[in-house]
Each structure stands twice: as structure tokens, then as C-alpha cells.
C-alpha positions in Angstrom: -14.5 2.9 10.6 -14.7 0.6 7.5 -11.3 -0.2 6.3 -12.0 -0.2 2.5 -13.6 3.2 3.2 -10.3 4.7 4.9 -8.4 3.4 1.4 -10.3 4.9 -0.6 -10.6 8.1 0.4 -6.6 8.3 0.8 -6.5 6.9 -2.9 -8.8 9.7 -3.9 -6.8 11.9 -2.0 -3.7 11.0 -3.8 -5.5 10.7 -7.4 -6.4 14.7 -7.1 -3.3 15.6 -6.1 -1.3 14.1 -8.3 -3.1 14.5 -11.2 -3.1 18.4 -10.7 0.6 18.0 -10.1 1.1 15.9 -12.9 -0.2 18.1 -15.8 1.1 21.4 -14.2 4.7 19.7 -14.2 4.3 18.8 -17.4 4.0 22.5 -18.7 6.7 24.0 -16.7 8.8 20.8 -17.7 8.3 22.4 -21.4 8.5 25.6 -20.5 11.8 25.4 -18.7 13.8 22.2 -20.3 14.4 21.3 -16.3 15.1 17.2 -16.6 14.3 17.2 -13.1 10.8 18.9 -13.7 10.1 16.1 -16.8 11.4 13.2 -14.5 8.6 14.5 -11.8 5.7 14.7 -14.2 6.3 11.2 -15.5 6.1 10.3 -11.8 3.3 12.1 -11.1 1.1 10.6 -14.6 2.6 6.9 -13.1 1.2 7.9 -9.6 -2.5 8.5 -11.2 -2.5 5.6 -13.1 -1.2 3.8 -10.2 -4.6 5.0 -7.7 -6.8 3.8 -11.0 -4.8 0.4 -10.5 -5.4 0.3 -6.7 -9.3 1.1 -7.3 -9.4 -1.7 -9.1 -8.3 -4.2 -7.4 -10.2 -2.9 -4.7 -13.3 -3.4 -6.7 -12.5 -6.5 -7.0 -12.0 -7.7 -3.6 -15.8 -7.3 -3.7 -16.5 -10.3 -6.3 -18.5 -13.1 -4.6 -16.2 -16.6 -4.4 -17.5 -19.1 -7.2 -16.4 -22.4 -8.1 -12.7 -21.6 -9.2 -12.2 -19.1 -6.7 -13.9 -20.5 -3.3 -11.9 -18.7 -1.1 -12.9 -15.2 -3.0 -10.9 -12.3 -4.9 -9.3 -11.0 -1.6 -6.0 -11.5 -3.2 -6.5 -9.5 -5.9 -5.8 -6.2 -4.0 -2.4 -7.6 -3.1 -1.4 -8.2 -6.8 -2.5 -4.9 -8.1 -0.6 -3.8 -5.4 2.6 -5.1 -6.8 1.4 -3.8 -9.9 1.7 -0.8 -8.6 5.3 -1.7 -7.2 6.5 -2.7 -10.6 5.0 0.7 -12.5 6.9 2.7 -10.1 10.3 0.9 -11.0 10.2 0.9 -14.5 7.8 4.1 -15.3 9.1 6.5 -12.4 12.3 5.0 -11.5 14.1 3.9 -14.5 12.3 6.7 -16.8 13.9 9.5 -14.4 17.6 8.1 -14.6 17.7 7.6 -18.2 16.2 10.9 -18.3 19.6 12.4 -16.0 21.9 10.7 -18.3 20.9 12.4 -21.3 20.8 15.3 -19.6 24.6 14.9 -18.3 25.1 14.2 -21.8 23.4 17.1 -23.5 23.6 19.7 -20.8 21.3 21.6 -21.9 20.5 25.2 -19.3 17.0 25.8 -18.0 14.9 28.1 -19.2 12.9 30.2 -16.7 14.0 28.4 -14.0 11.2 30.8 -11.4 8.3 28.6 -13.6 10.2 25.5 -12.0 10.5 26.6 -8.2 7.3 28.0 -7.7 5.6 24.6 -9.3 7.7 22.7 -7.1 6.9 24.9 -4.1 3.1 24.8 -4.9 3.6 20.6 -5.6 5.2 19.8 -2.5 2.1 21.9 -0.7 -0.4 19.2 -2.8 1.7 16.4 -1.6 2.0 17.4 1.7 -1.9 17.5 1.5 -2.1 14.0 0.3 0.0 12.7 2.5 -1.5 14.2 5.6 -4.8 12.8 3.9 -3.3 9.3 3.9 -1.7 9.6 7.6 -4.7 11.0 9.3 -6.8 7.8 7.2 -4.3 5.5 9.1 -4.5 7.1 12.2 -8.1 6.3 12.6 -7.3 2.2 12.4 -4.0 1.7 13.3 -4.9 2.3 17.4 -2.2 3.3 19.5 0.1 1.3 17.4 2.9 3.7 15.8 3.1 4.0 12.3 6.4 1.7 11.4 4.9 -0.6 13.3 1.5 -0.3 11.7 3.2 -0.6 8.5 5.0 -3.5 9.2 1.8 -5.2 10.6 -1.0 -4.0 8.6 -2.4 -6.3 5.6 -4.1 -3.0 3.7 -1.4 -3.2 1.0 -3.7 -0.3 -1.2 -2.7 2.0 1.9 0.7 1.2 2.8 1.5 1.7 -1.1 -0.5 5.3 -0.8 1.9 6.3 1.9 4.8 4.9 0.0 4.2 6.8 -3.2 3.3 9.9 -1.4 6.8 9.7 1.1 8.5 8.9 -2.6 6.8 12.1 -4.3 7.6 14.7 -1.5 11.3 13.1 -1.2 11.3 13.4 -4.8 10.0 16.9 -5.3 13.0 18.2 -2.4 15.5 16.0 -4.5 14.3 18.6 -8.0 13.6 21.5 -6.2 17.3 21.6 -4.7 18.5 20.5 -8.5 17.0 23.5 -9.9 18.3 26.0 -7.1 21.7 24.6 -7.5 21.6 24.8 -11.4 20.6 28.3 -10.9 22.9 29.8 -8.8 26.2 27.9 -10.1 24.6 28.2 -13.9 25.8 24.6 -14.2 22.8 22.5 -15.6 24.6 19.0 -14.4 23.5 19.7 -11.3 19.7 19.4 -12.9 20.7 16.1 -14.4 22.1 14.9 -11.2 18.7 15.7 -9.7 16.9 13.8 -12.3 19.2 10.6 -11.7 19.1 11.3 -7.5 15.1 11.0 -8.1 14.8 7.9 -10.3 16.9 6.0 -7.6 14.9 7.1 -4.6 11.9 5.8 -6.5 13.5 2.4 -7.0 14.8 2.2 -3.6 11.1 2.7 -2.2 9.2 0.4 -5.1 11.4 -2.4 -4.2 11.2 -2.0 -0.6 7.2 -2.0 -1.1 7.3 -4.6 -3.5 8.9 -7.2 -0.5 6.2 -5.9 1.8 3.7 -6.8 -0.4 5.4 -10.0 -2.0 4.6 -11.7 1.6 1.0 -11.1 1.3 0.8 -12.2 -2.2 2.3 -15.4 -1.8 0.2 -16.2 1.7 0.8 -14.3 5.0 -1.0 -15.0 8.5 -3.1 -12.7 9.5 -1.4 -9.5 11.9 -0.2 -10.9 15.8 -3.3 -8.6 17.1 -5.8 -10.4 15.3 -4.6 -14.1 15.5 -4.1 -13.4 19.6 -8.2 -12.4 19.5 -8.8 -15.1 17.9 -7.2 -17.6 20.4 -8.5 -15.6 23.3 -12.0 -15.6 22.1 -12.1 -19.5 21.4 -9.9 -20.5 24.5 -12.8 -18.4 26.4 -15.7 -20.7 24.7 -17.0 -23.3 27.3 -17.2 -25.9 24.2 -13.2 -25.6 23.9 -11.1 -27.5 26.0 -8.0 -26.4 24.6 -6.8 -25.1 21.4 -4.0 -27.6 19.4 -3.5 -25.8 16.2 -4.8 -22.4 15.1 -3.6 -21.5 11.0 -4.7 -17.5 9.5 -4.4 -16.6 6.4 -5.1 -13.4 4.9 -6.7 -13.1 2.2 -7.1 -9.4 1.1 -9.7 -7.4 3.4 -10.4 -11.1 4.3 -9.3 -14.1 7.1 -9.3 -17.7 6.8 -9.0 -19.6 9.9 -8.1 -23.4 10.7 -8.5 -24.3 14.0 -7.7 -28.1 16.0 -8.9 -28.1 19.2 -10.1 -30.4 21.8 -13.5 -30.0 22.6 -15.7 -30.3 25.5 -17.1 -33.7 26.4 -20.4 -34.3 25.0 -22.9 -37.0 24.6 -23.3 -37.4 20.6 -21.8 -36.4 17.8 -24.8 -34.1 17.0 -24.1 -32.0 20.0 -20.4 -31.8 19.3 -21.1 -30.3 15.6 -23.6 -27.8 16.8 -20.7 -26.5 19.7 -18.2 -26.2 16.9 -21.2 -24.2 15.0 -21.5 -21.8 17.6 -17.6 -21.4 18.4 -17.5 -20.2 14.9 -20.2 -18.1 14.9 -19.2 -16.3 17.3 -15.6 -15.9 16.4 -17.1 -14.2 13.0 -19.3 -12.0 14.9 -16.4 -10.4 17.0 -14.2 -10.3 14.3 -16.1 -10.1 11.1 -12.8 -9.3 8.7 -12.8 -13.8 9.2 -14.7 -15.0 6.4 -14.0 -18.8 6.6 -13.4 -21.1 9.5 -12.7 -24.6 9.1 -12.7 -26.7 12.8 -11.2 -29.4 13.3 -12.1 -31.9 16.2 -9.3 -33.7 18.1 -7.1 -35.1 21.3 -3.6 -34.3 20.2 -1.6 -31.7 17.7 
């Protein structure tokens, strides 16, 4: 299954759902004066314009390399990425706590507070969705690998971010649910406020802990320890390899580069040596055709 094919789907997964979320929140948020409800329909608005962010830096992972950009636009999927990190920080995050402080500071009472539950019933439902959307998408490439450790592993940063906005949301919609119930039966409209505040700091805590995982692949991380392994494996098994000295991945978006020194077979010309390191790296990009660029080095020591 094509990778980019399994992140877009989960981002148009996610786009629908929030965007139905996002404007139905935004009515009962009116409706009922819940600070809770308003913090989750600016997370939800930040979430859609998030998956527009993430298609577009997909899109551009497609642009051909050209004379300033050899190497290709890989990387930009990574920066939107962190985009994407930052917008939930400041958007969802900080947005939600100031939102809980002038709530503490107003206390103002909900007003039909049923309008609030049943949205956030019917939300998490439409999250849950997503999210299952996004899981089962993983499912299909991560293998028999578990999902922490596909996370921690996998370059796909459009995906990983998916699943990070979509945990955030569900967490999020408990955190104003509960808010509302407990504002409701105590009458106390702090504990709305409270909500609001609990919600913008879960949504920091996850956009910074994305915004690492990404930050590695932005600034220039080897390919996963799956791939690089195949790689060695398929050029130690080539008869025109003697031994492999050096082996460098990088990934760049849905892309690899590869440096390899190795000590080659004995030959009798140079000729015949360049057309053995030819076919080693042919072959390397027909098993694993994510490696784009392979640059072989001939030599005797490391």
C-alpha cells in the first residue's frame, strides 16, 4: 500500500470530522456560554486548518529536484509538520487557557447545558471515527511492529501528527464533557473554566511532544533501523561487494539518500568496477524504491 495514499486518506478522515465538529461546537458554544465548549471549537477550526497544512506539504513532496533543491522537496512535509505543531500551541493550547482564565474571572453559568453534552457525546463519536480511520491507515504499514514503537520509528510525520491531534481531541472532548457535568450538578461554573484551562494544557503537552518528534526529522534523521538493516543486507549479499566500510541514510521526506563505502570485488579495469557499483545500486533502488539517491564510494579502508 502506497504510503502517501494511507496519509491522505487519514488526513481526509480527520478534515471531515473535525470540520463537522468544529462548526457544530461553535453553535452550542453560543448557545450555552460553556468556555469549555468555545475552547473545543477553536481546536477543532485549528485542527481543519491544520489537515489543509499537511496536504500541502504533501503536495509538495511531489515537486521534481531542480538546481537549488537537488536532493528534492522531501523535507517539506516535515516542516509543515511543525507547522502544524506550532498552530496547535498557540491556536488550541494557549487560546483554551486564556479562555479558562476569563472564565474563572467572570464566572459566568451555562446556559442549556443538555445542547453542550449531547454535542460532546455526538463529537467524541466523530473523533473516535477519525481516529480509528487513522489507526487502521497505520495498521496496514507499520507490520507487526506495535504502535509506540511505530511511532517512535516511522518517518511519516503527516500521520504521526494525525494521530496526535486526534488522541489530543478525544482527550480534550472527556476533559469538557466532565467540565460541563460537573458545572451542572454542583451549579458552580469554575468547574467549566477549569475544564477550559485542563484542555489548553493537554494540547501543549502533546504539540510540544510532537514538535521534538518531528524536530529530528527536520533537522536530518537516518532513515528507520528496519530499512537501513535491508539495505546493508541486500548490498553485503551482492557478489560485486566485498565488504561494506561505511553506510550514511538520510531521510528525506517520503524519500532516502544513501552513502555507501565499500570494498569491492576485484576486477580487471576501472570500467568494470563502475558498471558493478551501477548495478549494486540499481538494485538496491528496485527492492527498496522509498531510496532515491545513492552515492558509492569505492575503497580498502573506513
Amino acid at each position: 500500500m502506497s504510503h502517501q495514499n494511507a496519509s491522505v486518506k487519514s488526513i481526509l478522515f480527520a478534515l471531515l470530522a473535525n470540520l463537522g465538529i468544529a462548526i457544530t461546537k461553535t453553535v452550542a458554544a453560543i448557545i450555552t456560554g460553556s468556555g469549555a465548549m468555545l475552547a473545543e471549537s477553536i481546536h477543532s477550526f485549528a485542527d481543519c486548518f491544520n489537515q489543509g497544512l499537511l496536504f500541502l506539504g504533501l503536495n509538495a513532496t511531489k515537486r521534481k529536484p531542480d538546481m537549488k533543491h537537488p536532493l528534492g522537496y522531501g523535507k517539506e512535509i516535515f516542516f509543515w509538520s511543525f507547522i502544524v505543531a506550532l498552530i496547535l500551541f498557540s491556536m488550541g493550547g494557549m487560546f483554551s487557557i486564556y479562555e479558562g482564565i476569563h472564565k474563572l474571572s467572570t464566572h459566568e453559568g451555562l446556559k442549556s447545558p443538555l445542547i453542550a453534552i449531547v454535542v460532546l457525546s455526538v463529537s467524541m463519536l466523530l473523533e473516535g471515527a477519525s481516529l480509528y480511520g487513522c489507526i487502521s491507515q497505520i495498521n496496514k504499514l507499520k507490520g507487526d511492529a506495535s504502535l509506540w514503537k511505530w511511532f517512535k520509528n516511522s518517518s511519516q510525520t503527516e500521520l504521526i501528527v494525525v494521530l496526535g491531534e486526534d488522541v489530543a481531541a478525544l482527550l480534550g472532548l472527556t476533559f469538557a464533557l466532565v467540565a460541563v457535568v460537573l458545572a451542572v450538578i454542583t451549579g458552580n461554573p469554575i468547574f467549566d473554566a477549569i475544564g477550559s484551562i485542563g484542555i489548553g494544557i493537554l494540547l501543549i503537552f502533546i504539540s510540544m511532544f510532537l514538535a521534538v518528534k518531528v524536530k529530528s526529522l527536520l533537522i536530518g534523521q537516518t532513515a528507520d533501523a528496519e530499512t537501513t538493516a535491508q539495505i546493508k543486507t541486500i548490498l553485503n549479499d551482492r557478489p560485486e561487494v566485498v565488504e561494506i566500510l561505511n553506510l550514511i541514510t538520510i531521510q528525506l521526506g517520503p524519500q532516502i539518500m544513501v552513502a555507501v563505502k565499500a570494498k569491492m570485488a576485484t576486477v580487471d579495469n576501472v570500467e568494470q568496477l563502475i558498471a558493478n557499483i551501477n548495478t549494486c545500486e540499481v538494485e538496491l533502488k528496485k527492492a527498496i524504491p522509498a531510496v532515491q539517491w545513492s552515492f558509492f564510494e569505492p575503497d580498502m579502508v573506513n
